[in-house]
C-alpha positions in Angstrom: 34.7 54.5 138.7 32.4 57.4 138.8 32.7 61.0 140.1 31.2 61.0 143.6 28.8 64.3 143.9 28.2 65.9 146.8 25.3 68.0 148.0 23.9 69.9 150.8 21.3 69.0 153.3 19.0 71.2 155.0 21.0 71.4 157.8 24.1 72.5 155.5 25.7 69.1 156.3 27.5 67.2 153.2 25.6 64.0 152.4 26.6 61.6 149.1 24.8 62.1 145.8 24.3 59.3 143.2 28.0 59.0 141.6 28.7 60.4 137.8 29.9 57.9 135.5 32.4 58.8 133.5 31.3 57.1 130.6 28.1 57.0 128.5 25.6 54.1 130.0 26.0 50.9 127.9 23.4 51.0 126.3 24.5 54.5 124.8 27.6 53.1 123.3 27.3 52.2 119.5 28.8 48.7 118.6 31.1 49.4 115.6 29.0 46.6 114.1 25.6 48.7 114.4 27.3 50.9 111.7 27.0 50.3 108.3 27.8 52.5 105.2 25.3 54.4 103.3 25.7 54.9 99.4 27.6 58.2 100.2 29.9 57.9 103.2 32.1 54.7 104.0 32.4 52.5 106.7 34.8 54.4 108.3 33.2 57.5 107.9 30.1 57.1 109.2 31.5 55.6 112.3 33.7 58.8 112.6 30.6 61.0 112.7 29.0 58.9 114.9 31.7 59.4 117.2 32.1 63.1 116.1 28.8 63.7 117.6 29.1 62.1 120.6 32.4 64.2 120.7 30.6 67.7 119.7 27.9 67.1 122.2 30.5 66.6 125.5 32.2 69.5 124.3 28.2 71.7 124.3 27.3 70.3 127.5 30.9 71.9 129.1 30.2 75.5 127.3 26.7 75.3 128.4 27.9 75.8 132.3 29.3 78.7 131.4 27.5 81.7 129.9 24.0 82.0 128.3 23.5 80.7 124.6 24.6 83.0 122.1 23.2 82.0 118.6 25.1 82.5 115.5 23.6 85.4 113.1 23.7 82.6 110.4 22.2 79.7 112.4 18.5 78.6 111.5 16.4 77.2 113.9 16.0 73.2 113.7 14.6 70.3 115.6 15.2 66.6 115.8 13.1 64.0 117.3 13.3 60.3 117.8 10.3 58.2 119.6 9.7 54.7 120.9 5.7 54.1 120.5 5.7 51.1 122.0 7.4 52.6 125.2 5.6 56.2 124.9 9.3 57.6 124.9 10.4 61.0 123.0 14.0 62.3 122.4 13.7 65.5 121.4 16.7 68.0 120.3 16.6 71.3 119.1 19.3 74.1 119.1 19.8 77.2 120.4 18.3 79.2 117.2 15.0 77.6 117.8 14.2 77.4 121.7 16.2 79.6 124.4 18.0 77.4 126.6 17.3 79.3 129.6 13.5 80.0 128.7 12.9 75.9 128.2 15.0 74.9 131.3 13.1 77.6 133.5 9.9 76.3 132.3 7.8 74.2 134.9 7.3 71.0 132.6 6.1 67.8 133.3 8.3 65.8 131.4 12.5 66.4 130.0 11.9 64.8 126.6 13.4 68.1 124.4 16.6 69.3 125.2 18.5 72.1 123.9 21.9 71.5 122.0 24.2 74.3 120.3 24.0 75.2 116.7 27.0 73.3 115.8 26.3 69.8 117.6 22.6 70.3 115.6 24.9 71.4 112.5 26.7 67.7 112.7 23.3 65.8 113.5 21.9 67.0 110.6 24.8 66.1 108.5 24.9 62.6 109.9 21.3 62.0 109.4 21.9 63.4 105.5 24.8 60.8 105.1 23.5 58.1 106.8 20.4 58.3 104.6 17.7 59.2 106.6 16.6 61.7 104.5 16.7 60.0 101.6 13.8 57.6 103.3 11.5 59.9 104.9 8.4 61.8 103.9 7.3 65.3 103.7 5.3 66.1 106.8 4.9 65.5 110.9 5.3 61.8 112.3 2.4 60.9 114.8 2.5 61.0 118.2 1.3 58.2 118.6 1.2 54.9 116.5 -0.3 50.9 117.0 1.0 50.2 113.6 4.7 51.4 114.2 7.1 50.3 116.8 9.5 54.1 116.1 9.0 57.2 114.3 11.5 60.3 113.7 11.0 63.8 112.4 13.6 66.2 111.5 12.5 70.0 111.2 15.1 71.9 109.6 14.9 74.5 106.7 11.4 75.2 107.2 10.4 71.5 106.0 9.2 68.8 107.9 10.1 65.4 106.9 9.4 61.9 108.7 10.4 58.7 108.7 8.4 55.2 110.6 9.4 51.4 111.2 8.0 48.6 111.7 8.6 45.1 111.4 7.7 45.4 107.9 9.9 47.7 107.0 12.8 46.4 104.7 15.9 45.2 106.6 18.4 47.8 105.5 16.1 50.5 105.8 15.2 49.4 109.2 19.0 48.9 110.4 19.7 52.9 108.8 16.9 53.8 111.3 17.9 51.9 114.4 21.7 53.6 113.6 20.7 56.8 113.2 18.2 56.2 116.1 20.7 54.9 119.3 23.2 57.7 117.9 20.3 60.4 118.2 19.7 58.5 121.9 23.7 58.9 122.6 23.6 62.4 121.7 20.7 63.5 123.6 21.4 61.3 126.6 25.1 63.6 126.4 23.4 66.6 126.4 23.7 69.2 129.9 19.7 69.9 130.9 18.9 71.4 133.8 14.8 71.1 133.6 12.4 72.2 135.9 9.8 69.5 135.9 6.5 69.3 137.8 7.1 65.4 138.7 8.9 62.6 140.4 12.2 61.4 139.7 10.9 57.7 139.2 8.1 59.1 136.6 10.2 61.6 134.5 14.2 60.1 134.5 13.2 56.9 132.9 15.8 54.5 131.0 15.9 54.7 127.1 15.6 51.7 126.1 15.7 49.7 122.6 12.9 46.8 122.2 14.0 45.5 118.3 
């Protein structure tokens, strides 16, 4: 069962909103058999990242309720982002030493692709990525926008490089399953994420369903 939300008509009557779940969406949910071990981090390890971030990022999106962003003295500024070309879908994170939650969210936009995460979620995200291997895999510079050769791309800008990583079905299987790991975990995180957006479009045209065509 969900958590029912209730809102406010014009009028000031109560009326129904759609119900919270209390869970992640399916589809958000790693299988423990999507998992697998990178040359420095076990099994069991990676999984308990995986979950570690989901964790970290429940735990952002209840602090972020409560006061404005206060970024760490020591925190440097870092984006991650994960895209679908075939779908035309972004999922973008960055933390609070790069982009000001309140400036972004106050923003008229016409889309809600790039949230805003703390410094510590960002902290773990990057770690994950490191021990999961993405790194290790990707190339120095920016991933395209837009690709009819690649089905997904990621790009993680941290440190003041760039790096970038694509996939295809040409792409060597365990170098492809890496990706598709770190990319549904990047999808759980950001999916987990508190966003309050402004956006300059319809419900049916901005909230739409992340989805994985292998």
């Amino acid at each position: 069962m969900g958590r029912i939300v209730w809102s406010r008509n014009e009028d000031g009557s109560l009326r129904q909103a759609l119900p919270l779940p209390d869970s992640p969406p399916a589809m958000f949910r790693m299988p423990h058999r999507t998992l697998i071990p990178s040359c420095r981090a076990t099994l069991g390890t990676f999984s308990e990242k995986a979950l570690g971030l989901l964790s970290l990022a429940l735990l952002s999106a209840c602090a972020a309720t409560s006061s404005a962003a206060e970024v760490s003295e020591t925190s440097a500024p870092a984006r991650v982002r994960f895209m679908d070309y075939r779908q035309g879908t972004v999922f973008e994170l960055v933390n609070e030493a790069h982009t000001d939650r309140v400036a972004l969210y106050s923003e008229v936009r016409a889309d809600t692709q790039t949230k805003v995460t703390s410094d510590e979620v960002m902290d773990a995200l990057l770690e994950y990525l490191e021990d999961s291997g993405f790194r290790g895999q990707a190339r120095s510079g920016v991933a395209p926008r837009t690709s009819d050769s690649y089905h997904w791309g990621g790009e993680i800008e941290a440190g003041g490089e760039t790096v970038f990583l694509l996939v295809n079905n040409q792409t060597p299987q365990g170098e492809r399953k890496m990706f598709i790991d770190c990319y549904m975990n990047h999808v759980s995180l950001w999916s987990n994420t508190f966003q309050l957006q402004r956006v300059d479009a319809g419900p049916g045209e901005v909230f739409k369903k992340p989805e994985l065509r292998r």
